[in-house]
C-alpha positions as a printed NumPy array, in Angstrom:
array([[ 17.973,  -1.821,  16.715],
       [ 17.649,   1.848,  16.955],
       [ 14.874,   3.257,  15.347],
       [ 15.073,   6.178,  13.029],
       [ 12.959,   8.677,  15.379],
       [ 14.282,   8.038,  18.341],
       [ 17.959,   9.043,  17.061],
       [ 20.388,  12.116,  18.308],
       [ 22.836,  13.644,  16.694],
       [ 26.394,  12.212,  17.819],
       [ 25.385,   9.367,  18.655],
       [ 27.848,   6.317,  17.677],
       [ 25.15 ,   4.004,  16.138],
       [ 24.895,  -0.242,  14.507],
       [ 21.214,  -0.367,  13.564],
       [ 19.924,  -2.362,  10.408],
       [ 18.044,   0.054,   7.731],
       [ 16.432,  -0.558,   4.498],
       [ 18.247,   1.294,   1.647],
       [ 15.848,   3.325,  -0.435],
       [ 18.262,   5.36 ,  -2.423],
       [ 21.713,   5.376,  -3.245],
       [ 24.289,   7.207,  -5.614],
       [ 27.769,   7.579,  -6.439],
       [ 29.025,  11.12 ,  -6.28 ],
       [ 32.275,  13.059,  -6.441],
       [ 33.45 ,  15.46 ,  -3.849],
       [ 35.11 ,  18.689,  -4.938],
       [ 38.825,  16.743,  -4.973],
       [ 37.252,  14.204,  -7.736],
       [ 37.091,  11.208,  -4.915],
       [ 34.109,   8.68 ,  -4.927],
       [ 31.396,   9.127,  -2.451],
       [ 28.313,   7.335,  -1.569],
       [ 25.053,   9.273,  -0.764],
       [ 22.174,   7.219,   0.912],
       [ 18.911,   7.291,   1.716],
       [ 17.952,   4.719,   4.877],
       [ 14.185,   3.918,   6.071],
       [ 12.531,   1.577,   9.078],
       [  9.204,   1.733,  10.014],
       [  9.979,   5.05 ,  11.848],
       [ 10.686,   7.042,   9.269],
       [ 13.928,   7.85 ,   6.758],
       [ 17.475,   9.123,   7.393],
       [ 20.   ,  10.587,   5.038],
       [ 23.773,   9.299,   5.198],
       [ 27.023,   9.632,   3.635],
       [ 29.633,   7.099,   2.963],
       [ 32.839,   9.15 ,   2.744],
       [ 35.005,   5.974,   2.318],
       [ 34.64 ,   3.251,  -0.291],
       [ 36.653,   1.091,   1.974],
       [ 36.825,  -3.31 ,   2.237],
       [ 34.542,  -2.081,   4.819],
       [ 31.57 ,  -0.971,   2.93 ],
       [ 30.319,  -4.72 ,   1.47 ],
       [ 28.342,  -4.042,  -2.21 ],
       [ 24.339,  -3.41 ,  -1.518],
       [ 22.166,  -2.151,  -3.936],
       [ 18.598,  -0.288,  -3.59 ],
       [ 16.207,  -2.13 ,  -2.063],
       [ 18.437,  -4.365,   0.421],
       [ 18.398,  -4.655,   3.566],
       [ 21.821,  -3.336,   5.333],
       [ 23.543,  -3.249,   8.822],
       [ 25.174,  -0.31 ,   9.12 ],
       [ 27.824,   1.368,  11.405],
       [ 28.596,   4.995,  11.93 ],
       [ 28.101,   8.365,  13.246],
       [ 24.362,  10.995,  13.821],
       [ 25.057,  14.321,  12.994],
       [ 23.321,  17.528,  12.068],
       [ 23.9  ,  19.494,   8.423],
       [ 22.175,  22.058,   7.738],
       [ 19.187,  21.55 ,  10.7  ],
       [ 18.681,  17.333,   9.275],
       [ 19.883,  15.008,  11.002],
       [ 22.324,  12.749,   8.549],
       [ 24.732,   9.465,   9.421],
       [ 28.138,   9.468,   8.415],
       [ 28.538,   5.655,   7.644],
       [ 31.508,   3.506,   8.664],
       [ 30.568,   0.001,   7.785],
       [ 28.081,  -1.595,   5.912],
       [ 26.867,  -5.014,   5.846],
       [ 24.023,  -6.502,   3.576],
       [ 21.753,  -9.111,   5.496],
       [ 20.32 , -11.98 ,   3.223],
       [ 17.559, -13.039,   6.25 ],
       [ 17.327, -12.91 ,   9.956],
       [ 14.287,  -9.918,   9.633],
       [ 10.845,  -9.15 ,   9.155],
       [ 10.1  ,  -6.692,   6.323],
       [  7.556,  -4.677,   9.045],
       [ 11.014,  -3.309,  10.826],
       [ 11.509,  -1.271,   8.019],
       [  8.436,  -0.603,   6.097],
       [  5.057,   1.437,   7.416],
       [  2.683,  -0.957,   8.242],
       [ -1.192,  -1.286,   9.297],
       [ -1.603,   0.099,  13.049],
       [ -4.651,  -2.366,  12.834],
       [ -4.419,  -6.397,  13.626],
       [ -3.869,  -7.98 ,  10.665],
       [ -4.945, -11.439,  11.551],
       [ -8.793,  -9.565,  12.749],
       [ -8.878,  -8.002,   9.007],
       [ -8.071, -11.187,   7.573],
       [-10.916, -13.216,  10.153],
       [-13.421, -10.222,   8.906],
       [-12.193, -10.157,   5.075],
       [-13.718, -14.428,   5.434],
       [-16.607, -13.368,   7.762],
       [-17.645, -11.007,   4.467],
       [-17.277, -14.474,   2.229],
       [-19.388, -16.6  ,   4.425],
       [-22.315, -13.78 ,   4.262],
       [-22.561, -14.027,   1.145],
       [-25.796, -16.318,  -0.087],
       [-25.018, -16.277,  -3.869],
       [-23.129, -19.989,  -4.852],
       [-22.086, -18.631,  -7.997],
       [-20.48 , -15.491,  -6.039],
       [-19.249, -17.131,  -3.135],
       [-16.966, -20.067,  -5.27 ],
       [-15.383, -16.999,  -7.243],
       [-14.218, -15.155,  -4.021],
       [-13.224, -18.804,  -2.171],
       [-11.367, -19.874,  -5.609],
       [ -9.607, -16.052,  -5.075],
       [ -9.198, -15.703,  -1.483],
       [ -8.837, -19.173,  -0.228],
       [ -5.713, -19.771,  -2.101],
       [ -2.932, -19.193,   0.374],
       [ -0.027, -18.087,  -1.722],
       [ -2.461, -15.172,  -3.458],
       [ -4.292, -14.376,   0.265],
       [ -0.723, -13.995,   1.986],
       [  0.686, -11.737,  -1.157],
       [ -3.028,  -9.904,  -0.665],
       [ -2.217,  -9.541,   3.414],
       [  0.766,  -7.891,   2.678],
       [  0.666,  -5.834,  -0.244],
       [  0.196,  -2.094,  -0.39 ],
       [ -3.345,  -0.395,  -2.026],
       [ -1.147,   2.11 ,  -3.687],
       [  2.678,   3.935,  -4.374],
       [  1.761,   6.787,  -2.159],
       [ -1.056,   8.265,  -2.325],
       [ -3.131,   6.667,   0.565],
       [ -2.848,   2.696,   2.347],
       [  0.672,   2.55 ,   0.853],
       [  2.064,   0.453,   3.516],
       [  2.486,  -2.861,   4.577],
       [ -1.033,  -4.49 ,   4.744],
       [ -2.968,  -1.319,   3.569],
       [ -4.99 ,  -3.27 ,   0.619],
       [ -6.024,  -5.342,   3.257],
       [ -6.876,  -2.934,   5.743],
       [ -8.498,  -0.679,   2.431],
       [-10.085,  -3.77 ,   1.368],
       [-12.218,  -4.508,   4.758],
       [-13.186,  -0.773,   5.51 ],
       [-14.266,  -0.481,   1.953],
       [-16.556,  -3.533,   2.245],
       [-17.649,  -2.756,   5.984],
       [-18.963,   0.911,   4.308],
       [-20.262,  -0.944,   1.11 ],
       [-22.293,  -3.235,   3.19 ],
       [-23.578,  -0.769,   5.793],
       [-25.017,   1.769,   2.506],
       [-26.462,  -1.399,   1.186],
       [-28.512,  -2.006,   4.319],
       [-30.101,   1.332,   3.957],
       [-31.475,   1.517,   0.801],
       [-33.889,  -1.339,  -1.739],
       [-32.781,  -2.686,  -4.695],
       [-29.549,  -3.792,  -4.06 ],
       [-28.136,  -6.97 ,  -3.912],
       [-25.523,  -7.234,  -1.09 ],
       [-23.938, -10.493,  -3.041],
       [-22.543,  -7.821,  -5.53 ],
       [-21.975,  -5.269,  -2.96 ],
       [-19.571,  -7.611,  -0.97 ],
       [-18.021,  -9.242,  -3.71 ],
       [-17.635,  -5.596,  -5.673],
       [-15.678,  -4.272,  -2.121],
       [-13.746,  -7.321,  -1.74 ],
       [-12.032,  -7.447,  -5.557],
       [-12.272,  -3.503,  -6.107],
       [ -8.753,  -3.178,  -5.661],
       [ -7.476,  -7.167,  -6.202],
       [ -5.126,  -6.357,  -9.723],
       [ -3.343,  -4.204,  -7.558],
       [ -1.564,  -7.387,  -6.969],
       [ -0.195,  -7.107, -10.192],
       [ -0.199,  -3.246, -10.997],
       [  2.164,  -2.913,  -8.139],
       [  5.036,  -4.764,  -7.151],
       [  5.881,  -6.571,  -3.639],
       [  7.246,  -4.469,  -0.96 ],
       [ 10.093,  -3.346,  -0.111],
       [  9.886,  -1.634,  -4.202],
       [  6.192,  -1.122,  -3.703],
       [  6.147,   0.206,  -7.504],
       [  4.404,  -0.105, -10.657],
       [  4.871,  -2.741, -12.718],
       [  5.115,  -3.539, -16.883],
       [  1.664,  -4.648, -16.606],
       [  0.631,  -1.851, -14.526],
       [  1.418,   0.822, -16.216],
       [ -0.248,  -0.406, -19.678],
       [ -2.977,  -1.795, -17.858],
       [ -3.915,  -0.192, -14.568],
       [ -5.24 ,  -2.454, -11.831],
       [ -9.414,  -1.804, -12.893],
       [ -8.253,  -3.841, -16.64 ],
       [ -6.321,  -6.471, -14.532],
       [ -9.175,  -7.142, -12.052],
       [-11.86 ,  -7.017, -14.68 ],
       [ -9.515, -10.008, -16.551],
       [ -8.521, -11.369, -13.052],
       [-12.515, -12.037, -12.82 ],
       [-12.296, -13.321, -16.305],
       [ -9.632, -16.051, -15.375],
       [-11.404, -17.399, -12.38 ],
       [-15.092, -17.415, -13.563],
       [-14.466, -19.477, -16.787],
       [-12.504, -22.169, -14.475],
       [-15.719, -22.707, -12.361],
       [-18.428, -24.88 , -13.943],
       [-21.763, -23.09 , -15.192],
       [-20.421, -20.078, -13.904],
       [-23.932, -17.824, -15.194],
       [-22.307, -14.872, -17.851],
       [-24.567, -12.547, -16.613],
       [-22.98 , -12.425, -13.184],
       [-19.429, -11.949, -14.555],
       [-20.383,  -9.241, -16.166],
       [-21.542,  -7.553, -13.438],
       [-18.699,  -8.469, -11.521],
       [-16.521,  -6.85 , -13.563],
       [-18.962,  -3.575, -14.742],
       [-18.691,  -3.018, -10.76 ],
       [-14.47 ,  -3.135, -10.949],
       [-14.4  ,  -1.223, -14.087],
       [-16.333,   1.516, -12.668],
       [-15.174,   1.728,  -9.112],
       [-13.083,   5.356,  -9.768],
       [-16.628,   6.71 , -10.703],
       [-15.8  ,   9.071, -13.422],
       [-13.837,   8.993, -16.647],
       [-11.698,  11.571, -15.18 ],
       [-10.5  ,   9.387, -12.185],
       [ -9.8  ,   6.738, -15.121],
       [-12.937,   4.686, -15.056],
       [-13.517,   3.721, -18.587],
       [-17.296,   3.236, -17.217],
       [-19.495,   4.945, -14.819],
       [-21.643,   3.21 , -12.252],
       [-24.387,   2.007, -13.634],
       [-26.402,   0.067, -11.21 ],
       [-26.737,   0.504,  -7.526],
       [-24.156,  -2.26 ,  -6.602],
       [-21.704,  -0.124,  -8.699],
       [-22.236,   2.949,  -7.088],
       [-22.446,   1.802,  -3.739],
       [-18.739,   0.081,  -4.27 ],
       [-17.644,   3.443,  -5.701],
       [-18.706,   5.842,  -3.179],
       [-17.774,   3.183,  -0.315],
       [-14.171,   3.054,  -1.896],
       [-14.014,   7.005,  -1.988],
       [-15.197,   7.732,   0.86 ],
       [-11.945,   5.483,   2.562],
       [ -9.427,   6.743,   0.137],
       [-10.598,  10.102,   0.893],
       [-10.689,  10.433,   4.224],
       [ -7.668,   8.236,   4.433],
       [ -5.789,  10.708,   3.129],
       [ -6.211,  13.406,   5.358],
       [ -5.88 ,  11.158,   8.306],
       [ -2.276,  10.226,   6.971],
       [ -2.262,  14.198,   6.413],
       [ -2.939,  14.946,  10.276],
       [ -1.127,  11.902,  11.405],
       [  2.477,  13.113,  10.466],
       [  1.796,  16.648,  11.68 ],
       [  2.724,  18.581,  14.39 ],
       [  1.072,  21.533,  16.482],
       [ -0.292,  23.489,  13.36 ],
       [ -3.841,  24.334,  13.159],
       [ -3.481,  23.954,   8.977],
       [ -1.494,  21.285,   8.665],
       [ -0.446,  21.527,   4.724],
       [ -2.324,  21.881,   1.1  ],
       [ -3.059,  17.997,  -0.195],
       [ -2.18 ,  18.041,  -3.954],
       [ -4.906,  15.424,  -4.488],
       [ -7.752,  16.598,  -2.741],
       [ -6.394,  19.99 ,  -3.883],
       [ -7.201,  22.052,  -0.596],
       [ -5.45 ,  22.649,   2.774],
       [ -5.893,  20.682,   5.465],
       [ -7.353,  21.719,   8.584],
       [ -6.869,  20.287,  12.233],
       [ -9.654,  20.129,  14.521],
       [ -9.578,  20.182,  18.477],
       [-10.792,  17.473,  20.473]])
């Protein structure tokens, strides 16, 4: 399959795409035309289907298509004039056409379960092994995004988010007293887990009903909830610590925690999860640019980016 980068213009092309946009238009003689937006793991391309021919099967957003036609350039972007299209039912792996973790994803899931077994509390341990063990909700969890857009929002990334977090939380934990690394390692490992259900599965990687009333720090607090009262003697005292750490992971009421840390474990989770989502996002930042010594301004970090020689 060719891959989005690596194309020329004319160049006769048959590569399969995922379509992320599409809309019916009218050219200046009144006739139908389709305008399309096409993505792989590569990258996205813009195309044009001039014809509405018996050639051009019905796809919607969000399918997966084969598609036939022409590279060219307008106006300095590369764009495909599109011959034929075919939608595809199976026969492909979602990771061909969605950004994905450059990082293993079976070692993140061994050291997401090497993070389980360290942990010494019963009561804590059951609630993440009634969470994590469950293979339909730890395969969903191995591929899901941490977010739309704004950093991890590819294939795997709450995964890959999920370990670094807990890898930070449990290194500051090591270096100061009074903190129980139970909570640290459990607070790391569910931060983010309503994200499940704030967002949606890839390829629409967008919010949900539930999300958008909700927010993923209300679904994990009730996620929490759910799982505690189905283990026996569960102690109330560590639920609601559990969930004071999830509730308060964004740190301020201004980043949409409804509460601020209030105990070490809290803190710890917070400043472990900022510190990845942070500097996450200028890595994505330097990662897609080119020779520039400022690379671009960062509407959430609100400042320009700066590259640094090796």
């Amino acid at each position: 399959m060719p891959l989005i980068n690596e194309l020329k213009p004319q160049e006769t092309i048959r590569g399969t795409y995922l379509c992320k946009f599409k809309q019916i238009l009218k050219n200046k003689n009144g006739k139908d035309y389709c305008s399309v937006r096409l993505q792989d793991c590569t990258g996205n391309l813009d195309g044009k289907i001039w014809s509405l021919h018996s050639g051009i099967s019905a796809f919607e957003v969000d399918d997966i298509v084969e598609v036939e036609g022409e590279t060219l350039l307008y106006q300095e972007n590369l764009q495909l004039n599109i011959t034929k299209v075919t939608k595809l039912e199976s026969g492909y792996d979602l990771k061909d056409f969605i950004p994905h973790t450059k990082k293993d994803v079976t070692k993140l899931q061994e050291r997401l379960m090497q993070f389980i077994d360290e942990v010494e509390n019963q009561h804590i341990k059951k609630l993440l092994e009634e969470i994590f063990y469950n293979d339909e909700m730890f395969e969903n969890f191995s591929k899901h995004s941490a977010g739309k857009s704004v950093h991890h929002g590819y294939l795997s990334g709450l995964l890959e988010h999920t370990v670094t977090v807990t890898e930070i939380g449990v290194d500051l934990a090591s270096k100061y007293d009074y903190v129980c690394k139970d909570y640290v390692i459990a607070g790391c490992l569910l931060h983010d887990i309503g994200k499940l259900k704030e967002l949606t599965a890839f390829p629409k990687n967008d919010y949900s009903d539930e999300g958008q009333l909700l927010g993923h720090l209300m679904i994990g607090a009730e996620m929490i909830h759910d799982v505690a009262r189905g283990i026996e003697d569960f102690p109330e005292e560590v639920e609601r610590i559990l969930k004071h750490i999830l509730i308060a992971h964004h740190g301020e009421y201004e980043y949409g925690s409804p509460k601020r840390p209030k105990c070490m474990e809290a803190m710890i989770v917070h400043l472990a999860d900022y510190t990845d989502s942070r500097l996450k996002m200028m890595e994505e930042m330097l990662e897609s640019s080119h020779d520039e010594l400022y690379v671009g301004y960062h509407k959430v970090l609100t400042r320009n980016i700066r590259k640094v020689s090796l």
